[in-house]
C-alpha positions in Angstrom: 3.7 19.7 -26.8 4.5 15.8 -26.5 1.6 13.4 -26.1 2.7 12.0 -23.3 2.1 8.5 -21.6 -1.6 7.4 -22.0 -0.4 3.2 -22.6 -3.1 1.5 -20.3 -2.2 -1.5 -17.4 -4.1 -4.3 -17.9 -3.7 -7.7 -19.6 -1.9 -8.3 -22.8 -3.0 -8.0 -25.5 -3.9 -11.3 -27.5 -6.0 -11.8 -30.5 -8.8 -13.1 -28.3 -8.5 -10.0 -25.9 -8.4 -7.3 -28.9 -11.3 -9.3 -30.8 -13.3 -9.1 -27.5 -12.4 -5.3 -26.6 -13.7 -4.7 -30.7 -17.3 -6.2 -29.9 -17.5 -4.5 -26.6 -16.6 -1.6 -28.3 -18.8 -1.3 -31.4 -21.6 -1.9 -28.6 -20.7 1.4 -27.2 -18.3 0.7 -24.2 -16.3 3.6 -24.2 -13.3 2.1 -21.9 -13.0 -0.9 -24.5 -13.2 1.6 -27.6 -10.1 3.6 -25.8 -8.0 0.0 -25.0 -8.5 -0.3 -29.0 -7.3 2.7 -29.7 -4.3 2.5 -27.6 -3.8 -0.9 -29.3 -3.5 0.6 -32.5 -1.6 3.6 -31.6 1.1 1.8 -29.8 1.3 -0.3 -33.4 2.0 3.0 -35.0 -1.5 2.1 -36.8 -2.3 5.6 -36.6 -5.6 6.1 -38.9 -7.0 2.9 -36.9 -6.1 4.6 -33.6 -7.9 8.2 -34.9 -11.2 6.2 -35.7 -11.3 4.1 -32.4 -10.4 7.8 -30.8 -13.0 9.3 -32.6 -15.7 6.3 -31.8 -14.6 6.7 -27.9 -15.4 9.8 -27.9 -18.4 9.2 -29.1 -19.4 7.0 -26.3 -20.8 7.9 -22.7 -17.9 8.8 -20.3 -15.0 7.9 -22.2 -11.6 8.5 -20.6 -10.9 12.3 -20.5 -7.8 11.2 -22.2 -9.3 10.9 -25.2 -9.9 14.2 -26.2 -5.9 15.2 -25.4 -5.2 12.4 -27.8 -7.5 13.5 -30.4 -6.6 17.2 -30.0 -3.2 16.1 -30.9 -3.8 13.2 -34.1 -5.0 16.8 -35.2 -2.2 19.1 -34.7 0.3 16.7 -35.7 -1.6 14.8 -38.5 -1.8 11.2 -36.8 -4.2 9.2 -38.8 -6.0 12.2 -39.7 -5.2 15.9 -41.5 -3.6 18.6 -39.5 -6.3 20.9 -38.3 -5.1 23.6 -35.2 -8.3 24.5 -35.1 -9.8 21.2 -33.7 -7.0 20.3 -32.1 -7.4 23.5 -30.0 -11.0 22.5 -29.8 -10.5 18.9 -27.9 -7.2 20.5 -25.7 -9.9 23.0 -24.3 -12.2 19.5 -23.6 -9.5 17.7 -22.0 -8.5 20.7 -19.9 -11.9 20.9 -18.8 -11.2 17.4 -16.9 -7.9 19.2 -15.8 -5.1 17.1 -17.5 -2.1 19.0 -17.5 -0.7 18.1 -20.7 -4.1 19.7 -22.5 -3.1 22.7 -20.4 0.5 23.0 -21.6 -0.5 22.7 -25.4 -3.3 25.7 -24.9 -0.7 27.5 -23.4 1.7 26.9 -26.2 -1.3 28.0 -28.7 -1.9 31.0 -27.0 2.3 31.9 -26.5 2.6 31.9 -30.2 -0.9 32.8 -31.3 -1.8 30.0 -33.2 -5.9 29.5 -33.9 -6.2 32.2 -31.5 -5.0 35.9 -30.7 -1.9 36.1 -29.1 -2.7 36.4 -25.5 0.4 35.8 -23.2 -1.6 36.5 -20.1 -3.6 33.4 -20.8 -0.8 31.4 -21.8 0.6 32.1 -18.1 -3.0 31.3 -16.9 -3.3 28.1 -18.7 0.4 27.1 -17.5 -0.4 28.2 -13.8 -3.3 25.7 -14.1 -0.9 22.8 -15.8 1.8 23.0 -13.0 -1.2 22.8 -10.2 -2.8 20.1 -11.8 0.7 18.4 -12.6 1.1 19.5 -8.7 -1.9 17.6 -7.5 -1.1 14.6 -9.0 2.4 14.7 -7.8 0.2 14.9 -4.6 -2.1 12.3 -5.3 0.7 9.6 -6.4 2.5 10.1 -3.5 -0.8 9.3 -0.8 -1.7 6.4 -3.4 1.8 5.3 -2.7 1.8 5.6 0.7 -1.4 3.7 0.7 0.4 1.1 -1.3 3.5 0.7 1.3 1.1 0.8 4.0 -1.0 -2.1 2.4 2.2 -4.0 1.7 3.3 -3.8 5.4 0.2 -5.1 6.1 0.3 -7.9 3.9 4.1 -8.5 4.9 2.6 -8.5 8.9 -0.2 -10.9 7.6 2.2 -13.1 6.3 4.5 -13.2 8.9 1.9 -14.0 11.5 0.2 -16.3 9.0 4.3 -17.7 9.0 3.9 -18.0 12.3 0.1 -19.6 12.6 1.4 -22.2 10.6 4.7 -22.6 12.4 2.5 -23.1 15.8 -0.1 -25.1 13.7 2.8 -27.5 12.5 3.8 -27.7 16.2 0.5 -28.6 17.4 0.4 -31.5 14.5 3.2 -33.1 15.5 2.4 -33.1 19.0 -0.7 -34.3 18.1 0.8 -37.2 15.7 2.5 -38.2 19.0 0.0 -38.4 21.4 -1.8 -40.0 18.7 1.1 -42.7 18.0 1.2 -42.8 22.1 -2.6 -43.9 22.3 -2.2 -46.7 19.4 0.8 -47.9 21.2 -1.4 -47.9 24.4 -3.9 -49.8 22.7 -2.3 -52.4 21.3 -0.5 -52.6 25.0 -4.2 -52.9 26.2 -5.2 -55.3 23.4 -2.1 -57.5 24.6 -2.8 -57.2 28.5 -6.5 -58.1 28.1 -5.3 -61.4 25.8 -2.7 -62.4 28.7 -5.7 -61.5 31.1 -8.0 -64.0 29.3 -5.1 -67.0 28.9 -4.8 -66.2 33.2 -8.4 -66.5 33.4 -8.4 -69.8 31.1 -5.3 -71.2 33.9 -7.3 -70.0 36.8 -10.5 -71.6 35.7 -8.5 -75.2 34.9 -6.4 -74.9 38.5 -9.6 -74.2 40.3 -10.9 -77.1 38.8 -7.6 -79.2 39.5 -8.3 -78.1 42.8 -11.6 -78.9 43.0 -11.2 -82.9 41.4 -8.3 -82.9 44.0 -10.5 -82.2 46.9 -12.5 -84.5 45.9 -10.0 -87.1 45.4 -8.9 -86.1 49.1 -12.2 -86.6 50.4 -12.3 -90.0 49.0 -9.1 -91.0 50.6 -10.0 -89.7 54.3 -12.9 -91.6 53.4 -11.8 -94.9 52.3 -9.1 -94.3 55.3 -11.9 -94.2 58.5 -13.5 -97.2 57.0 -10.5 -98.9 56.7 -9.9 -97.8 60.5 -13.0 -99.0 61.1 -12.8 -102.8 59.3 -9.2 -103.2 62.0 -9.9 -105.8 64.2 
């Protein structure tokens, strides 16, 4: 008989959010009309949930939810007058899509007669159909579950080897910050060899020509010596 949970996940909802949902809304989006809806219902602002309700339904493919929550504004007077009669009318809609709650509350109609003739067989029915439905979602949360932990072991493995790219990454960094540290020291050694290179080319080139002006001067004297030889009586 309850209502149930039908609050939908999604942002919060801010003035500039609602004001945005309303436009999208009035321009027929049935998923924005229901977000309204909900707004207003978890606000207790039930005739303002029953109208955006009312204008979902209205749209193309609203949320199957929609008529469960209608059917019951109805039978419990939310935002609107009680009427059984069309609340049975939109639990039959939203059993249609299967939703198990729907199912429970025809079954309650048809355990105690209400709208319709008694009819115990069908109120069995309709329950057999809840539980099955309630069943397959049971079903259905559990694989999307297990698709969740499975996707979160993934991610956990894609960080840790993402942990451990960077950890090798790092590694390969510093080694590289060394060999790079390694070459400028090399360099400037270089730089400094090939300056002491050039001042030992400068000497050489002034000894060679010390060597040369001494030669020289040495030829001179032999020289100036065999004519001095020579000028001996």
């Amino acid at each position: 008989m309850g209502k149930g949970l039908t609050a939908m996940k999604g942002e919060i909802m801010t003035e500039a959010r609602l004001e945005k949902l309303t436009k999208e809304a009035q321009a027929g989006d049935a998923q924005a009309a229901y977000e309204v809806a909900e707004y207003h219902y978890g606000r207790c602002e039930f005739a303002e949930s029953f109208a955006w309700y009312i204008k979902t339904a209205d749209c193309e493919h609203p949320n199957p939810m929609v008529y469960f929550n209608i059917g019951y504004a109805y039978q419990n007077g939310e935002g609107t007058g009680t009427d059984l009669v069309s609340a049975f009318d939109f639990y039959e809609k939203a059993a249609a899509f299967g939703l198990p709650q729907a199912l429970y509350n025809l079954a309650w109609f048809y355990q105690n007669g209400l709208v319709v003739k008694q009819d115990f067989a069908r109120a069995r029915e309709c329950s057999a159909r809840a539980a099955k439905e309630l069943a397959g979602l049971v079903d259905r949360l559990h694989e999307a579950e297990v698709r969740e932990e499975k996707l979160r072991q993934s991610y956990l493995e894609a960080m840790r080897e993402f942990k451990d790219a960077s950890s090798q990454w790092r590694e390969v960094a510093e080694e590289n910050a060394r060999i790079r540290e390694k070459l400028c020291e090399t360099r400037v050694k270089k730089c400094a060899l090939k300056e002491r290179a050039a001042e030992y080319g400068k000497k050489i080139e002034e000894l060679e020509a010390e060597n040369r002006n001494m030669a020289e001067l040495l030829l001179k004297a032999q020289f100036e010596l065999e004519r001095l030889k020579q000028k001996r009586p």
